[in-house]
Backbone as a chain_set.jsonl record, in Angstrom:
{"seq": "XXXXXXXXXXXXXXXXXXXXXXXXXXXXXXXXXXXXXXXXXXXXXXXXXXXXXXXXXXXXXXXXXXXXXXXXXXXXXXXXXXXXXXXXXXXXXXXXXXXXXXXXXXXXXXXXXXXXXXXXXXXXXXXXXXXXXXXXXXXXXXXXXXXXXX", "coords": {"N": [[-3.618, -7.883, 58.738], [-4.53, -5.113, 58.64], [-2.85, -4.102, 56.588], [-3.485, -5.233, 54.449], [-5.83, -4.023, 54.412], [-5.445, -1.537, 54.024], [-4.075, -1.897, 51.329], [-6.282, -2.912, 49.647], [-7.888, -0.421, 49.976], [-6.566, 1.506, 48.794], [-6.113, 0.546, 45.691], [-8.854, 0.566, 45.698], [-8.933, 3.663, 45.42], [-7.233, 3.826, 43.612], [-8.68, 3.031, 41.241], [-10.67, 5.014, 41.45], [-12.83, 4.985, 43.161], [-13.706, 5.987, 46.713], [-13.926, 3.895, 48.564], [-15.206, 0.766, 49.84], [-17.731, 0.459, 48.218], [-18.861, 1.313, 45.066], [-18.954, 4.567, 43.422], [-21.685, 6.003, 42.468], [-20.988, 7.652, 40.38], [-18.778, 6.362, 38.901], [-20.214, 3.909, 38.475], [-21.178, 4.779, 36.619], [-19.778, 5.283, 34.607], [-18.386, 2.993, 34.479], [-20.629, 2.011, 33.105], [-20.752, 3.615, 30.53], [-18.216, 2.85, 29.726], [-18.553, -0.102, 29.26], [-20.785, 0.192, 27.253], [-19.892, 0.984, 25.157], [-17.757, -0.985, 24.305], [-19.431, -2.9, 23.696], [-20.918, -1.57, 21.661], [-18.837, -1.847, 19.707], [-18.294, -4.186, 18.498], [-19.192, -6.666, 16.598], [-22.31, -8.454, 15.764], [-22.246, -10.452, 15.213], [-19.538, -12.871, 15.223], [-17.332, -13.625, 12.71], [-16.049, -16.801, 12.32], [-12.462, -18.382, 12.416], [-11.434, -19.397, 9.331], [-10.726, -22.847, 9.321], [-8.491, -24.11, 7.185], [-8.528, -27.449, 5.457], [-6.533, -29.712, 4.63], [-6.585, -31.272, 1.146], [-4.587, -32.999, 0.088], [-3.455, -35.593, -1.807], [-1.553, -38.32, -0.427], [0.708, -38.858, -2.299], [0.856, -36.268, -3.819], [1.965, -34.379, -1.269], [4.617, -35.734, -0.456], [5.76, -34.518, -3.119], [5.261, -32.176, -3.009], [6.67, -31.914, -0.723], [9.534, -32.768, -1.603], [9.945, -30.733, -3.651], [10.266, -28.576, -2.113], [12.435, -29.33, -1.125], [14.109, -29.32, -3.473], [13.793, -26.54, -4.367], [15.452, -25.111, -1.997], [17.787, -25.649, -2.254], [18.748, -25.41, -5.119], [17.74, -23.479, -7.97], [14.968, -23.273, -9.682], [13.001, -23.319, -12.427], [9.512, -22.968, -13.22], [8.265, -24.781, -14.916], [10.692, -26.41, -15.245], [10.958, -27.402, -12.796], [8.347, -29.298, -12.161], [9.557, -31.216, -14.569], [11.886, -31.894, -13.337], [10.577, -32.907, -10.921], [8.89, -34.905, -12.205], [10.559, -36.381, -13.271], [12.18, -37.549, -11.376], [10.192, -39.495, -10.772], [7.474, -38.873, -10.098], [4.334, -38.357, -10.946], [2.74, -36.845, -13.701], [0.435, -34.77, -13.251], [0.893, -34.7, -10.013], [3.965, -33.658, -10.184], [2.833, -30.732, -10.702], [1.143, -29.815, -9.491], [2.811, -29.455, -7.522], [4.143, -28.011, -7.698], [2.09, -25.817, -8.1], [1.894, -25.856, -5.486], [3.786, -24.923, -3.268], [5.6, -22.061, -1.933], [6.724, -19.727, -3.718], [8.496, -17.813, -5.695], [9.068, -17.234, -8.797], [10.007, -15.071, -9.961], [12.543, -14.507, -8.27], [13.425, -16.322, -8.454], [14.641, -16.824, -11.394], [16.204, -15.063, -11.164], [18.719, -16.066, -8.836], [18.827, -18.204, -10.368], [20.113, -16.938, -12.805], [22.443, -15.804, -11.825], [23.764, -18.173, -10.912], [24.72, -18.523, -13.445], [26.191, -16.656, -14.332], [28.232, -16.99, -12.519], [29.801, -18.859, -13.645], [30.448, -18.876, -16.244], [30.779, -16.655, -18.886], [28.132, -14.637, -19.788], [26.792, -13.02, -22.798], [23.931, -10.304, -22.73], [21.831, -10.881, -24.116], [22.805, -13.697, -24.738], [22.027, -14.648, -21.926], [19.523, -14.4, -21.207], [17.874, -15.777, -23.144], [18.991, -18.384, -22.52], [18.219, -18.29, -19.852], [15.371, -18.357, -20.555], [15.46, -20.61, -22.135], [15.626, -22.618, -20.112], [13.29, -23.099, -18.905], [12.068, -20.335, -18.012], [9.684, -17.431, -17.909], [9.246, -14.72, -20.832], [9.694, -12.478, -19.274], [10.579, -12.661, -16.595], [12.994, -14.212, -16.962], [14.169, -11.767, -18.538], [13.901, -10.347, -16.132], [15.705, -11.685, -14.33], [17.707, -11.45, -15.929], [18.45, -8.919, -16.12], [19.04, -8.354, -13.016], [21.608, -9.278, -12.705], [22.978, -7.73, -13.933], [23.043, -7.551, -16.532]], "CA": [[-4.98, -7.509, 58.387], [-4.314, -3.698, 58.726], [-1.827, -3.994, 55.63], [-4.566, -5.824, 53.984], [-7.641, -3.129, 54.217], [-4.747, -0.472, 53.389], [-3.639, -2.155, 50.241], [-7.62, -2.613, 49.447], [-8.368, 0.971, 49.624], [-5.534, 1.97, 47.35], [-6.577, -0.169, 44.866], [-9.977, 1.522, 45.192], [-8.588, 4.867, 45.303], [-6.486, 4.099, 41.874], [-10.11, 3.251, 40.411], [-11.485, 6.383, 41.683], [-13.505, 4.873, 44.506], [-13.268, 6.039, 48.084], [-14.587, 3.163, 49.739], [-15.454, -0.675, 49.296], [-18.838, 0.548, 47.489], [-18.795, 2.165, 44.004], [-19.891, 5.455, 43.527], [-22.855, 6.325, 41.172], [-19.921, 8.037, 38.951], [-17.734, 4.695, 38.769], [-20.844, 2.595, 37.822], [-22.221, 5.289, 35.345], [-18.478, 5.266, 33.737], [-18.183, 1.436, 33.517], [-21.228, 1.004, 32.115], [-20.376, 4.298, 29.494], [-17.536, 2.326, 28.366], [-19.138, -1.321, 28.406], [-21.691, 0.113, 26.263], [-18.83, 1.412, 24.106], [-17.35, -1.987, 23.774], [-20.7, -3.322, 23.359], [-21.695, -0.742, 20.426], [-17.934, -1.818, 18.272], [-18.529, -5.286, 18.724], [-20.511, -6.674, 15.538], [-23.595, -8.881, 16.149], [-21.685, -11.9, 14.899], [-17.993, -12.583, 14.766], [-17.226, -14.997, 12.351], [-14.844, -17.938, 13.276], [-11.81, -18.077, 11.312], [-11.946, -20.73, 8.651], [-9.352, -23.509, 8.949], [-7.719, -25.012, 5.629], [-8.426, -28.49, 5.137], [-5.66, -30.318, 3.431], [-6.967, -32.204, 0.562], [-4.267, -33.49, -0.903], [-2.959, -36.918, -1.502], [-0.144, -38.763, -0.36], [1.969, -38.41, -3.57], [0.999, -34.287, -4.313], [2.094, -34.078, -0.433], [5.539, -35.766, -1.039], [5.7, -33.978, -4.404], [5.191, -30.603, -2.521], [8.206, -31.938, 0.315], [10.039, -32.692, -2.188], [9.867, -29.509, -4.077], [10.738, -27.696, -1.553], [13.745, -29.4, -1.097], [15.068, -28.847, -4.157], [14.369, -25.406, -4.297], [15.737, -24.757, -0.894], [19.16, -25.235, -2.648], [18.795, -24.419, -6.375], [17.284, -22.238, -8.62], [13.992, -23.858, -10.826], [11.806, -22.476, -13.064], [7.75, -24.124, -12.5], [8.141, -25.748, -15.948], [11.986, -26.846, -14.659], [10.942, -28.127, -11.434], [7.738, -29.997, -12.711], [10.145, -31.716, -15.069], [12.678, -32.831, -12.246], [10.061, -33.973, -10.518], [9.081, -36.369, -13.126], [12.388, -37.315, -13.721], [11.983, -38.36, -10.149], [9.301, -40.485, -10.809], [6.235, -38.461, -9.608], [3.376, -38.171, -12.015], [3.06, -35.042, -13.833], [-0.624, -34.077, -12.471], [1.556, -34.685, -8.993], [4.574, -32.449, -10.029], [2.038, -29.939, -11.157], [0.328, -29.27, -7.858], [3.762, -29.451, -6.301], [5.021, -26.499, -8.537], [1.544, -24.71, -7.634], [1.823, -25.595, -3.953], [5.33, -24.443, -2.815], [5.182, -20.978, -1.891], [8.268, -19.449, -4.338], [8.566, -16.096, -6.377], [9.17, -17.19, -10.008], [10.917, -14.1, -10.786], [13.602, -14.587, -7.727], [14.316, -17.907, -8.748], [15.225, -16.3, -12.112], [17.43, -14.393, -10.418], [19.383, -17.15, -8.639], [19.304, -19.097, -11.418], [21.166, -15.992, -13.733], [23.74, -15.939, -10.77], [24.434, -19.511, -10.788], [25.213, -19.035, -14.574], [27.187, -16.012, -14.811], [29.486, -17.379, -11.651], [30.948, -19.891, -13.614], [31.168, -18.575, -17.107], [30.262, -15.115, -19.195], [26.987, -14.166, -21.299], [25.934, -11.756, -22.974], [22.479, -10.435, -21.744], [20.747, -11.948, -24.813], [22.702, -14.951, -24.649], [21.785, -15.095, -20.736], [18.102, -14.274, -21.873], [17.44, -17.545, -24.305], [19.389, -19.763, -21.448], [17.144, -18.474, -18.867], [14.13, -19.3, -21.331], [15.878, -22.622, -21.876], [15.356, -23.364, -18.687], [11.63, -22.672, -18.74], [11.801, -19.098, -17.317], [9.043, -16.919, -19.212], [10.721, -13.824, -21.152], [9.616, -11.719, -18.04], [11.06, -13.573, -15.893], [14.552, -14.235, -17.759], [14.512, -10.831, -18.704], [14.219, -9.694, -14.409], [16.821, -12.247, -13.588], [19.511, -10.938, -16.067], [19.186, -7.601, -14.993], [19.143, -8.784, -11.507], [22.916, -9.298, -12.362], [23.591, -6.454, -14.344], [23.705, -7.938, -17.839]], "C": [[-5.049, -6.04, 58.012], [-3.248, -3.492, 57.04], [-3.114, -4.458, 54.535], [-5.706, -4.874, 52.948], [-6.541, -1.435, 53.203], [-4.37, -0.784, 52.028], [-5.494, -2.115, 49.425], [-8.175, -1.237, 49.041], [-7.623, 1.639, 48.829], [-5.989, 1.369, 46.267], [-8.145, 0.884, 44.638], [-9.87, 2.554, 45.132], [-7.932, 5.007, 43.805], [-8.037, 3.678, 41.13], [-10.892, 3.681, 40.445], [-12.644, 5.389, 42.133], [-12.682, 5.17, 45.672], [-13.484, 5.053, 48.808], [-14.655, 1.957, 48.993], [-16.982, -0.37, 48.003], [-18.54, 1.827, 46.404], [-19.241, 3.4, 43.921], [-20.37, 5.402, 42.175], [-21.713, 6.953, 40.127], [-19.093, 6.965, 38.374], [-18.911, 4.141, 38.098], [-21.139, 3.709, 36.757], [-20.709, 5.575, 33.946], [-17.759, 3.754, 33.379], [-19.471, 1.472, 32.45], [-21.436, 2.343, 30.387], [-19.354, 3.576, 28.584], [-17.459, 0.801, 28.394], [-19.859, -1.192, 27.394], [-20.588, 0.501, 24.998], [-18.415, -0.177, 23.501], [-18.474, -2.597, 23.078], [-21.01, -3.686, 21.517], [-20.149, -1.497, 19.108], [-17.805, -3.102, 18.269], [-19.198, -6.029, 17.813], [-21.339, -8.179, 16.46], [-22.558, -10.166, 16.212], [-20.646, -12.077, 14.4], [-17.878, -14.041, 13.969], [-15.991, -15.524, 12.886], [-13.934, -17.793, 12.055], [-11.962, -19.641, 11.098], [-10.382, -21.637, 8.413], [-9.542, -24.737, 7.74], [-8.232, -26.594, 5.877], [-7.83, -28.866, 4.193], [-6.42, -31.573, 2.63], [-6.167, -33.262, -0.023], [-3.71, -34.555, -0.527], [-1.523, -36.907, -0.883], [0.988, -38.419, -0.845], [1.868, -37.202, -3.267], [1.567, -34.01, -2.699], [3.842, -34.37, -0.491], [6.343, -35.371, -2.345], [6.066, -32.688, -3.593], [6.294, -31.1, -1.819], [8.763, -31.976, -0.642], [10.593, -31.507, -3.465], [10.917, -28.489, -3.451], [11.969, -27.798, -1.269], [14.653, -29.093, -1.968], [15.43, -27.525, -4.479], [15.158, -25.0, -3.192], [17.682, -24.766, -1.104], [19.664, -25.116, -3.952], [17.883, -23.794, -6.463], [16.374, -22.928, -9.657], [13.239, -23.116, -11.745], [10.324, -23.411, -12.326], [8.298, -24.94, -13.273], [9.748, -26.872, -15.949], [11.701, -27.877, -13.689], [10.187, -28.699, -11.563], [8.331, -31.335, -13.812], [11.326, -32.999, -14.291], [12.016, -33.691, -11.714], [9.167, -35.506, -11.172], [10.0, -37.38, -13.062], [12.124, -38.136, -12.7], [10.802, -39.356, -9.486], [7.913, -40.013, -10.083], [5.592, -38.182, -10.971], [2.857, -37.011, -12.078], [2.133, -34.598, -13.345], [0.134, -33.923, -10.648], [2.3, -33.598, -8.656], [3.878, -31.136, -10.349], [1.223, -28.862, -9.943], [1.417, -28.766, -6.959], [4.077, -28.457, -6.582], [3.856, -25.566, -8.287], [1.368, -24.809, -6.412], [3.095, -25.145, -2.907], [4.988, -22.858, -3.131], [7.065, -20.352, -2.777], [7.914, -18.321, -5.264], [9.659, -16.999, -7.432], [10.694, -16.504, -10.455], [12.469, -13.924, -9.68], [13.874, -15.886, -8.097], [14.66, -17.861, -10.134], [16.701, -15.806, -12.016], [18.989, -15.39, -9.688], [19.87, -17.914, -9.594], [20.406, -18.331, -12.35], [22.233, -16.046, -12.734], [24.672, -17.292, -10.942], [25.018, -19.086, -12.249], [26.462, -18.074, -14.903], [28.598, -16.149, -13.876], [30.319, -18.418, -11.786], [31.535, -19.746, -15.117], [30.222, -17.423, -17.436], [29.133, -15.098, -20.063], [26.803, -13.13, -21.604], [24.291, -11.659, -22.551], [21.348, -11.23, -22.787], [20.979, -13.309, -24.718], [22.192, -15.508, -22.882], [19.992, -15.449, -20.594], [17.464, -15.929, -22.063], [18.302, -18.426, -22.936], [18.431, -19.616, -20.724], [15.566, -19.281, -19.211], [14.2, -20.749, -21.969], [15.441, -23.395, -21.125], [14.01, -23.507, -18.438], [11.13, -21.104, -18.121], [10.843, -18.182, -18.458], [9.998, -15.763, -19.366], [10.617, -12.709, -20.121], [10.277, -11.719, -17.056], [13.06, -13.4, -16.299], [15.202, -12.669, -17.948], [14.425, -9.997, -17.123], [15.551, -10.268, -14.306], [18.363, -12.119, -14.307], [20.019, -9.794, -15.885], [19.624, -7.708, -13.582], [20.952, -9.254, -11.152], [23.449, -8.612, -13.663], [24.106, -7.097, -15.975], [22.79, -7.148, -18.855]], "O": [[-5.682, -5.778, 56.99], [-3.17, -2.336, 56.623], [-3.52, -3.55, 53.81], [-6.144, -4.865, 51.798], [-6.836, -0.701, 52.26], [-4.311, 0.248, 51.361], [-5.757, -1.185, 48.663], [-8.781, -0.993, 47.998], [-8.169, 2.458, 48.089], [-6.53, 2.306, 45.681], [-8.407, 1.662, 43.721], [-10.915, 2.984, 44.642], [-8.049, 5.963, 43.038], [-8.297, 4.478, 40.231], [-11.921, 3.344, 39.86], [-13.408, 5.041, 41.233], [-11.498, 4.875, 45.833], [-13.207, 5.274, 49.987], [-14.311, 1.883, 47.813], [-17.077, -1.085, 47.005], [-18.137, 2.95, 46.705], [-20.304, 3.435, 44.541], [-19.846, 4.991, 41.14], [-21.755, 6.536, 38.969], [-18.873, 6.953, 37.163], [-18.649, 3.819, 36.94], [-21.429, 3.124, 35.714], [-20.787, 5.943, 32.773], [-16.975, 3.428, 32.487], [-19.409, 1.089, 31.282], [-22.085, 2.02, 29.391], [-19.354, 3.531, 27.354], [-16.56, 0.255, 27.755], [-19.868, -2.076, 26.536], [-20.818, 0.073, 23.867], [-18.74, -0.504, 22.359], [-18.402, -2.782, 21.863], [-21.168, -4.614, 20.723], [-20.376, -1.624, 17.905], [-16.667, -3.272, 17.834], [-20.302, -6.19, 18.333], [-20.957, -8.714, 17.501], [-22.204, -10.707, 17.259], [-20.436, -11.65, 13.264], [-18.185, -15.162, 14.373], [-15.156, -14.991, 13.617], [-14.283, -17.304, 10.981], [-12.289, -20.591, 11.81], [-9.387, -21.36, 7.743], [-10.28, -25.697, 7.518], [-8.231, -26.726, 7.101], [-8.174, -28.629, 3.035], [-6.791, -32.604, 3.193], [-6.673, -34.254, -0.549], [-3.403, -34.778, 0.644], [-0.675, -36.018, -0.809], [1.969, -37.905, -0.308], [2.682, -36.779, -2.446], [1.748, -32.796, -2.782], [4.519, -33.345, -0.57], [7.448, -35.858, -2.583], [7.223, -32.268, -3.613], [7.291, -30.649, -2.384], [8.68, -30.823, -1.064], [11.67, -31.649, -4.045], [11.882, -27.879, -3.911], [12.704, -26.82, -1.126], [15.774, -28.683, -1.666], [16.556, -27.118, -4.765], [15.879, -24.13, -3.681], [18.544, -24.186, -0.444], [20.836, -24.777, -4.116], [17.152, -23.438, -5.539], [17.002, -23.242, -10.669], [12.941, -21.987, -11.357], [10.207, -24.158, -11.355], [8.882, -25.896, -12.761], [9.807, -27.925, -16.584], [12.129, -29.029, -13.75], [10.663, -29.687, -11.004], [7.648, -32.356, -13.893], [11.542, -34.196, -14.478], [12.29, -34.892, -11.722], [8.96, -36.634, -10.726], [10.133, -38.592, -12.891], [11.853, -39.32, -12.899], [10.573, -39.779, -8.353], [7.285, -40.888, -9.487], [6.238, -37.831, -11.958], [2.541, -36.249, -11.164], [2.519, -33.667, -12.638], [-0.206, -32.893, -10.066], [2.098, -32.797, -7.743], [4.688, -30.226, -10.175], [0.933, -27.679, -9.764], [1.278, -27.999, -6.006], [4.395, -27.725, -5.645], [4.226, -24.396, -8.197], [0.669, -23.92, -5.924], [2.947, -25.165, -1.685], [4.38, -22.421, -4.107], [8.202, -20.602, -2.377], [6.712, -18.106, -5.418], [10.771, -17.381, -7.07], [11.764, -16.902, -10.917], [13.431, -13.314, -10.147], [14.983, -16.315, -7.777], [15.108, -18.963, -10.452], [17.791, -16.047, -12.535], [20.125, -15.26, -10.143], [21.042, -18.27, -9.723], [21.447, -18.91, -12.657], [23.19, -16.602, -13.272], [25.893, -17.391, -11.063], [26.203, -19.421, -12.231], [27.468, -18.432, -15.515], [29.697, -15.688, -14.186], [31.127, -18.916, -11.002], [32.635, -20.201, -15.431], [29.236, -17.111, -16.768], [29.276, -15.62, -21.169], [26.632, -12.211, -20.803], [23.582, -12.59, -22.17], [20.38, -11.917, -22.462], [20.076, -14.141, -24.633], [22.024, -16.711, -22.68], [19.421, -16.405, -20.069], [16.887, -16.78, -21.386], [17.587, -19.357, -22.563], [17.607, -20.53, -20.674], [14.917, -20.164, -18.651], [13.37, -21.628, -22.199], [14.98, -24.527, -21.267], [13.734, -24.252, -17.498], [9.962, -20.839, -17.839], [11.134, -18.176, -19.654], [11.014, -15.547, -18.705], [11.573, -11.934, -20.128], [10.613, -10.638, -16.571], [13.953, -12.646, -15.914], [16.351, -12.354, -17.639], [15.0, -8.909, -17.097], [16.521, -9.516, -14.2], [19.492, -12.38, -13.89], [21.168, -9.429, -15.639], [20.591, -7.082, -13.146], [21.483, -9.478, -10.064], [24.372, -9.109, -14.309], [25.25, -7.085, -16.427], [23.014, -7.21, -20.064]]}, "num_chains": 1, "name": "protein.A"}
């Protein structure tokens, strides 16, 4: 019990009270910085707004599927919209899938110029027109053959 009242009064001694009862300086310094919290507090916090997935079946397997293939080549949009045809999804399908996959364009340029110059040589124009073969715009084509020094 004695261990008790001693641990108690420490406690109120680290929150600047002497005693079980507050002093008028303690309450006039909580409620200085409740009103603080108070005052930065706005009236009305909005809620955060969660996503509702709209999309179908297909554009949902369209998007998995996407991702799989980029996840180990190198597509363009107008590339990977194409595959996924090939693969029997309907182009409004691959379309959504190529704008719902989160992917950087201009690094998958890049990859893609890698894959080409690691198996035979271009010049940077002829690496250029392949990249835009592929569907890469000339922005694009033209990042990913500097991106390997052509």
């Amino acid at each position: 019990m004695l261990a008790a009242t001693a641990t108690a009064a420490a406690l109120l001694v680290l929150a600047g009270c002497s005693s079980s009862e507050p002093t008028s300086e303690a309450n006039s310094q909580a409620a200085t910085s409740t009103s603080a919290v108070q005052d930065s507090t706005p009236a009305s916090v909005a809620k955060p707004v969660i996503p509702v997935d709209t999309s179908t079946v297909s554009q949902g397997d369209a998007v998995a599927k996407a991702e799989q293939y980029l996840a180990y080549t190198a597509f363009s949009r107008p590339g990977l919209i194409k595959q996924l045809t090939f693969d029997e999804f309907s182009t409004p399908d691959a379309t959504y899938a190529a704008d719902h996959v989160t992917v950087d364009w201009a690094v998958q340029a890049d990859k893609k110029a890698a894959d080409y110059v690691a198996y035979t040589s271009f010049s940077h124009a002829g690496l250029i027109k392949q990249l835009q073969f592929d569907g890469f715009t000339a922005e694009q084509a033209a990042h990913g053959t500097a991106s390997v020094g052509r």
